[in-house]
MDTraj code that builds the backbone (N, CA, C; nanometers):
import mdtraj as md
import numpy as np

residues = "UNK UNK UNK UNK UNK UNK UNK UNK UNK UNK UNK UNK UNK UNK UNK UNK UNK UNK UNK UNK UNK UNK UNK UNK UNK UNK UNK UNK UNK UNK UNK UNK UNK UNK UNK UNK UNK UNK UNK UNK UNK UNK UNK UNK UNK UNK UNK UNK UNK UNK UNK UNK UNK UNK UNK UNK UNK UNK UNK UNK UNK UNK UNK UNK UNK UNK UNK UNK UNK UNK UNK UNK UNK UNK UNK UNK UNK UNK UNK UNK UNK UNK UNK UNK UNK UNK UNK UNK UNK UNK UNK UNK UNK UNK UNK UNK UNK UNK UNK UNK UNK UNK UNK UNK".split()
xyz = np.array([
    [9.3701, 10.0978, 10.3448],
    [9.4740, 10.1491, 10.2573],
    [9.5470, 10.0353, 10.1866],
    [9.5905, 9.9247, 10.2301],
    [9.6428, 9.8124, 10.1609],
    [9.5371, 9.6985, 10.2398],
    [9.6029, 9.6203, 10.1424],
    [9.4691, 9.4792, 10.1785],
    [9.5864, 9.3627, 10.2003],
    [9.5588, 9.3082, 10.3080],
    [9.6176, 9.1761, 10.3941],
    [9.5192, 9.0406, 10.3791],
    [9.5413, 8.9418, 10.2233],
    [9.5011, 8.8583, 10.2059],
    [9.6005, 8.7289, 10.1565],
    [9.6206, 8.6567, 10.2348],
    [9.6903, 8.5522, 10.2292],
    [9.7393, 8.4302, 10.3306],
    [9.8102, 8.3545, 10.2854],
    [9.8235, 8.2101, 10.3617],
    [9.8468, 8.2754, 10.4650],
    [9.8329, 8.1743, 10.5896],
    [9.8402, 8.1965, 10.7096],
    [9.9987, 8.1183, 10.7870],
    [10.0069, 8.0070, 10.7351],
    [10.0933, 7.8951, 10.7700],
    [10.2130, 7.8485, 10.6345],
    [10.3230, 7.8686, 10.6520],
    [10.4233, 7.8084, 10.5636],
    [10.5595, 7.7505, 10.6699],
    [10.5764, 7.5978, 10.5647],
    [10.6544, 7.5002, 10.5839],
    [10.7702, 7.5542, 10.5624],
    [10.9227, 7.5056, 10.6240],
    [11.0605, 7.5754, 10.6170],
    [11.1100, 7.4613, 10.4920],
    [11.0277, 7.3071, 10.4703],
    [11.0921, 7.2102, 10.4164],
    [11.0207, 7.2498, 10.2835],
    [10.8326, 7.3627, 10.2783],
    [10.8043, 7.3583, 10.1420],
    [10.8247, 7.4567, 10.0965],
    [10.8832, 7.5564, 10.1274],
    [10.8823, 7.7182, 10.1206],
    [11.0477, 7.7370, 10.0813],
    [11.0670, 7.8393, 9.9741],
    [11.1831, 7.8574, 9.9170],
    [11.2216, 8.0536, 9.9761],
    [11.1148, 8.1020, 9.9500],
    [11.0741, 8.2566, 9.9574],
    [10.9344, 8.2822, 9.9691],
    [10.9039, 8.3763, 10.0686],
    [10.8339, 8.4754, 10.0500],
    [10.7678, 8.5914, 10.0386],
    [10.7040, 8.5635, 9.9535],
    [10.6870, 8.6644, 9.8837],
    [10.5418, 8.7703, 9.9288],
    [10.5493, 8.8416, 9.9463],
    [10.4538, 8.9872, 9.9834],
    [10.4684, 9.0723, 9.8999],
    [10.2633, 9.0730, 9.8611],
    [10.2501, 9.1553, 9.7529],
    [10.1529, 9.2438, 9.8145],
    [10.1586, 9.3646, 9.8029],
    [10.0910, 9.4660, 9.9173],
    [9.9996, 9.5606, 9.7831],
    [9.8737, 9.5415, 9.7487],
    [9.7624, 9.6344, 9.6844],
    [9.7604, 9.7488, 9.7238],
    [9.8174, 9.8986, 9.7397],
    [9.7918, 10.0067, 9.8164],
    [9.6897, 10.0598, 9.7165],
    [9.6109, 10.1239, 9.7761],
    [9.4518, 10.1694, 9.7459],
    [9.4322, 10.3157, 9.8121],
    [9.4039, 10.3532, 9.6860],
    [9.3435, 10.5317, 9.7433],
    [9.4524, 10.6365, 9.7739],
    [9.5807, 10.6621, 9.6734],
    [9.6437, 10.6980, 9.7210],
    [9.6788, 10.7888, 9.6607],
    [9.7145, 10.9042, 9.6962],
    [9.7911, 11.0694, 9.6380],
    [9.8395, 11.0848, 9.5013],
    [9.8627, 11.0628, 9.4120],
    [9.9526, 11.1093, 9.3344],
    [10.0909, 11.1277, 9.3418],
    [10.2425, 11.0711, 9.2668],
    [10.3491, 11.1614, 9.3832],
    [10.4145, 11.0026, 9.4107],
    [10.5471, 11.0274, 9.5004],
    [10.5752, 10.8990, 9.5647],
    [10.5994, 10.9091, 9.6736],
    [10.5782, 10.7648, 9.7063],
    [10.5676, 10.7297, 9.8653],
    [10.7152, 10.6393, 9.8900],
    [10.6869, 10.5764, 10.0109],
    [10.7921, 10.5159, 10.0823],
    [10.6739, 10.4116, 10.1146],
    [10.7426, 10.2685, 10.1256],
    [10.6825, 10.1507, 10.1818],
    [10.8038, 10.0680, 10.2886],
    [10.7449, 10.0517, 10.3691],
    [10.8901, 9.9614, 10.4572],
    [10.7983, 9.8426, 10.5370],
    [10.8435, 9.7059, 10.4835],
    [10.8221, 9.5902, 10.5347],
    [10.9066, 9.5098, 10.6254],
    [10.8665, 9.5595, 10.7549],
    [10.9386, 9.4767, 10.8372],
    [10.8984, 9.3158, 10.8731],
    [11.0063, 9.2559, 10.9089],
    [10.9555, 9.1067, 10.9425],
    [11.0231, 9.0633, 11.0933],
    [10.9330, 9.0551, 11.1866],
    [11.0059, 9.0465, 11.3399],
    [10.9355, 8.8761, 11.3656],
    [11.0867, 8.8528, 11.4238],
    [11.0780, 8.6723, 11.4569],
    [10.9807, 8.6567, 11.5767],
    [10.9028, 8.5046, 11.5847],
    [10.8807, 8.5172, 11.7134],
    [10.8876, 8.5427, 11.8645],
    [11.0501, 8.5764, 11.8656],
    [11.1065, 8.6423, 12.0107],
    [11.0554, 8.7959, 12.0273],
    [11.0173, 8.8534, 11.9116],
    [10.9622, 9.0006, 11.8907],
    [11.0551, 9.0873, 11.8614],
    [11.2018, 9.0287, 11.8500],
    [11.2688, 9.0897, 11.7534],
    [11.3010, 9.0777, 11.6084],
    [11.3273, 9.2133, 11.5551],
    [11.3278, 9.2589, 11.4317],
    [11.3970, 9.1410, 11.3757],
    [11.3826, 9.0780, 11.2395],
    [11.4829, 8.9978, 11.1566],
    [11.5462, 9.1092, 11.0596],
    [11.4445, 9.1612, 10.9578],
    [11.4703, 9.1836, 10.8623],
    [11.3867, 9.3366, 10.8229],
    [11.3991, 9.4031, 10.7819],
    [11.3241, 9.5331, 10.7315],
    [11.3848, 9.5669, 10.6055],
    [11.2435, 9.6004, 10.5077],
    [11.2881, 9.6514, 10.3526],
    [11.2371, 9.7698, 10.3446],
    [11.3156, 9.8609, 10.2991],
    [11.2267, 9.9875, 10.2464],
    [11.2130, 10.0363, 10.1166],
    [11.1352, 10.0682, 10.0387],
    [11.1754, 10.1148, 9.8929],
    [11.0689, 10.2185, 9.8615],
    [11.0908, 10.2769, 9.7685],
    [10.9953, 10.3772, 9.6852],
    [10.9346, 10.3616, 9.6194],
    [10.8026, 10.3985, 9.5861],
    [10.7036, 10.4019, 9.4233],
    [10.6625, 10.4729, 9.4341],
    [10.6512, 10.4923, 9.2994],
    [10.5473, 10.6404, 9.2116],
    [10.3951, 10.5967, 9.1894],
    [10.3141, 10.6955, 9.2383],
    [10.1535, 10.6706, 9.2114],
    [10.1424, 10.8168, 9.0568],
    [10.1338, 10.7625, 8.9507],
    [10.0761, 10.8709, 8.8670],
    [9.9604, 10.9332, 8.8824],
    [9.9548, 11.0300, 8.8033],
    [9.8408, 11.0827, 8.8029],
    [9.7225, 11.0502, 8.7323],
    [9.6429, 11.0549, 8.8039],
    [9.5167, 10.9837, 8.7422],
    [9.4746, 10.8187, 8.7850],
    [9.5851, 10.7952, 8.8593],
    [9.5938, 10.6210, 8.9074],
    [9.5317, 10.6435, 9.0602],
    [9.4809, 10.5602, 9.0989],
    [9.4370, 10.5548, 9.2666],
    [9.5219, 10.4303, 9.3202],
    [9.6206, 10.4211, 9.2993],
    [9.7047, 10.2947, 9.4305],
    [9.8342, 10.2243, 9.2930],
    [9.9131, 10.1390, 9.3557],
    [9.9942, 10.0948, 9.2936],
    [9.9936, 9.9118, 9.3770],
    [10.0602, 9.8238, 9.3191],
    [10.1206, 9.7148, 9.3543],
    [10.2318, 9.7009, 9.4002],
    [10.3396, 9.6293, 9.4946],
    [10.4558, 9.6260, 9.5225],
    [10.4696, 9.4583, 9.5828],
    [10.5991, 9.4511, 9.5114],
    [10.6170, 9.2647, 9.5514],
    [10.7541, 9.2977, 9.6411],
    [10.7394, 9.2200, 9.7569],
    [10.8839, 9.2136, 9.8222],
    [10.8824, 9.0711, 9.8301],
    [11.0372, 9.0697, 9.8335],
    [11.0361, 8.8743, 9.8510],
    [11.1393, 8.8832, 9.9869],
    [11.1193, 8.7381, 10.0515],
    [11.2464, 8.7464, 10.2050],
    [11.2625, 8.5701, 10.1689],
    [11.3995, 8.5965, 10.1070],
    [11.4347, 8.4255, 10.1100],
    [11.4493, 8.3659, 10.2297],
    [11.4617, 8.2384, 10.2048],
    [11.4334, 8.1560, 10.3081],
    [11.5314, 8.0897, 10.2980],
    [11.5174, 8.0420, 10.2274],
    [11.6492, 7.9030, 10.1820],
    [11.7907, 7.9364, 10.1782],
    [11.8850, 7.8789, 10.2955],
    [11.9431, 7.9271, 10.2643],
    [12.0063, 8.0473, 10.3483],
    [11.8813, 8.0965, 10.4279],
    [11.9096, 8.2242, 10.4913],
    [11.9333, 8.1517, 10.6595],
    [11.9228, 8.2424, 10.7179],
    [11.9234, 8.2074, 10.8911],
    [11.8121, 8.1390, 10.9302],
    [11.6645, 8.2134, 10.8649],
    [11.5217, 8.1145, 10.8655],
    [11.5563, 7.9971, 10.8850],
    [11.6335, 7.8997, 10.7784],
    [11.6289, 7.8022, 10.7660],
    [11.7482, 7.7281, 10.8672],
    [11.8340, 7.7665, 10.8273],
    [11.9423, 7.7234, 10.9134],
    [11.9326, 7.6962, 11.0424],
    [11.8845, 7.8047, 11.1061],
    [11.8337, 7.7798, 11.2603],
    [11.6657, 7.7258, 11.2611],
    [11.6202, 7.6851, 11.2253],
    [11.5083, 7.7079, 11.2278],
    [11.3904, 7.7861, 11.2878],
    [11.4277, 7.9264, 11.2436],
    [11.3012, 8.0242, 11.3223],
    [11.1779, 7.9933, 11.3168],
    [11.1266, 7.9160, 11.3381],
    [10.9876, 7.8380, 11.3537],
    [10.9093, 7.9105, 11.4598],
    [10.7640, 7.9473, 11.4001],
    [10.6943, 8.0006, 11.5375],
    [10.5752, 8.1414, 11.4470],
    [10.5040, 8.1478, 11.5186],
    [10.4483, 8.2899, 11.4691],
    [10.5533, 8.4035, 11.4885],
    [10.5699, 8.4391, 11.3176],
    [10.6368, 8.5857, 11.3205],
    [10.5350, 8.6448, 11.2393],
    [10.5608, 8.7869, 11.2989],
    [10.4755, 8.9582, 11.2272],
    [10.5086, 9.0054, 11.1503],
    [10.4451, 9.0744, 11.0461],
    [10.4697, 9.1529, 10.9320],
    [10.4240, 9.2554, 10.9532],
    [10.5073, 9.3774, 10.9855],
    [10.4922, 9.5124, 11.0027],
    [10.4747, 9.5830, 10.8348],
    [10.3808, 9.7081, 10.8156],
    [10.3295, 9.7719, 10.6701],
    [10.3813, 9.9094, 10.7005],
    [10.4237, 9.9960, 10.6741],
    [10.4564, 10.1158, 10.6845],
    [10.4483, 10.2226, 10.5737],
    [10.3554, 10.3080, 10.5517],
    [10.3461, 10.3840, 10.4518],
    [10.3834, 10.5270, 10.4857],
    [10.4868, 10.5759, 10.4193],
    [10.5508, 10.7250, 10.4308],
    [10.5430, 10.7641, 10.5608],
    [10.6120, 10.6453, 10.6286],
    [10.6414, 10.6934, 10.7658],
    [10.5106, 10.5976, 10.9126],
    [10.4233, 10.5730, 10.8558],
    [10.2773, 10.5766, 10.9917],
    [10.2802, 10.4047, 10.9133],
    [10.2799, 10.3642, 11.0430],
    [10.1812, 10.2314, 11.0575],
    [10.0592, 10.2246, 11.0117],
    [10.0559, 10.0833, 10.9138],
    [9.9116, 10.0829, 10.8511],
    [9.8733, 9.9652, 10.8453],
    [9.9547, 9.8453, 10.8955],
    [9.9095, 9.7078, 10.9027],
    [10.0341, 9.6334, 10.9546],
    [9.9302, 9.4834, 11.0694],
    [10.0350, 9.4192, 11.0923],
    [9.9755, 9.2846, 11.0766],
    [9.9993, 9.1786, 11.0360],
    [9.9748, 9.0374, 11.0153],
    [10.1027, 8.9386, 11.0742],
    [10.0475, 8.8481, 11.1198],
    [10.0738, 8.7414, 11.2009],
    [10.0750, 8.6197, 11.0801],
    [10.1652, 8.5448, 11.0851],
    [10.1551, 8.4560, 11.0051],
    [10.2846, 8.3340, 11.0842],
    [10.2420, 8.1756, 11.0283],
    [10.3186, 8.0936, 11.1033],
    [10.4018, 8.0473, 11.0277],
    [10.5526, 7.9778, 11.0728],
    [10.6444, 7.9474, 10.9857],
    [10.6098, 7.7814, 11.0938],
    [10.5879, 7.6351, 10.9700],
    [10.6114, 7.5642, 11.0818],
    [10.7323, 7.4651, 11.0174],
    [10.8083, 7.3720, 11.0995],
    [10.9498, 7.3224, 11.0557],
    [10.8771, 7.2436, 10.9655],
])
top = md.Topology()
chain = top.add_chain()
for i, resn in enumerate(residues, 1):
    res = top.add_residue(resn, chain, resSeq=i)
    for name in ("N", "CA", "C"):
        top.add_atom(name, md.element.get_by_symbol(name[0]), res)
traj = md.Trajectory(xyz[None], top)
């Protein structure tokens, strides 16, 4: 349903934001709900976004960019360094989770 292609590893000293761009594929007509959570390496939650898009008719999927600054934020300040998860959520149901590393 969405496709999980990207870096694996980002620097806190080269990294400003990032950014997640989620391809959803094959999808209804109508709008949905997307919610991107981001849980630190302790396995708690940091941050969760939720928002809406419209799939027209006649379209099979849409694009959606979320960004989670860095700079600036607690990320950086404390340095949350470590593998954190990216939770995908489409109209409610789990549909992907990726692992990705933040290193200082």
């Amino acid at each position: 349903m969405a496709t999980c292609a990207s870096q694996q590893m980002y620097s806190l000293q080269a990294i400003r934001d990032l950014d997640v761009m989620v391809d959803w594929q094959n999808l209804a007509p109508g709008t949905h709900t997307q919610r991107i959570s981001f849980v630190l390496p302790s396995g708690d939650l940091y941050t969760a976004y939720e928002r809406s898009f419209a799939v027209a008719d006649g379209a099979t999927g849409a694009t959606t960019t979320q960004t989670l600054p860095v700079v600036g934020t607690w990320i950086a300040r404390r340095r949350l360094t470590g593998t954190w998860n990216l939770t995908l959520e489409l109209d409610g149901v789990s549909v992907a989770t990726q692992a990705f590393e933040v290193a200082p």
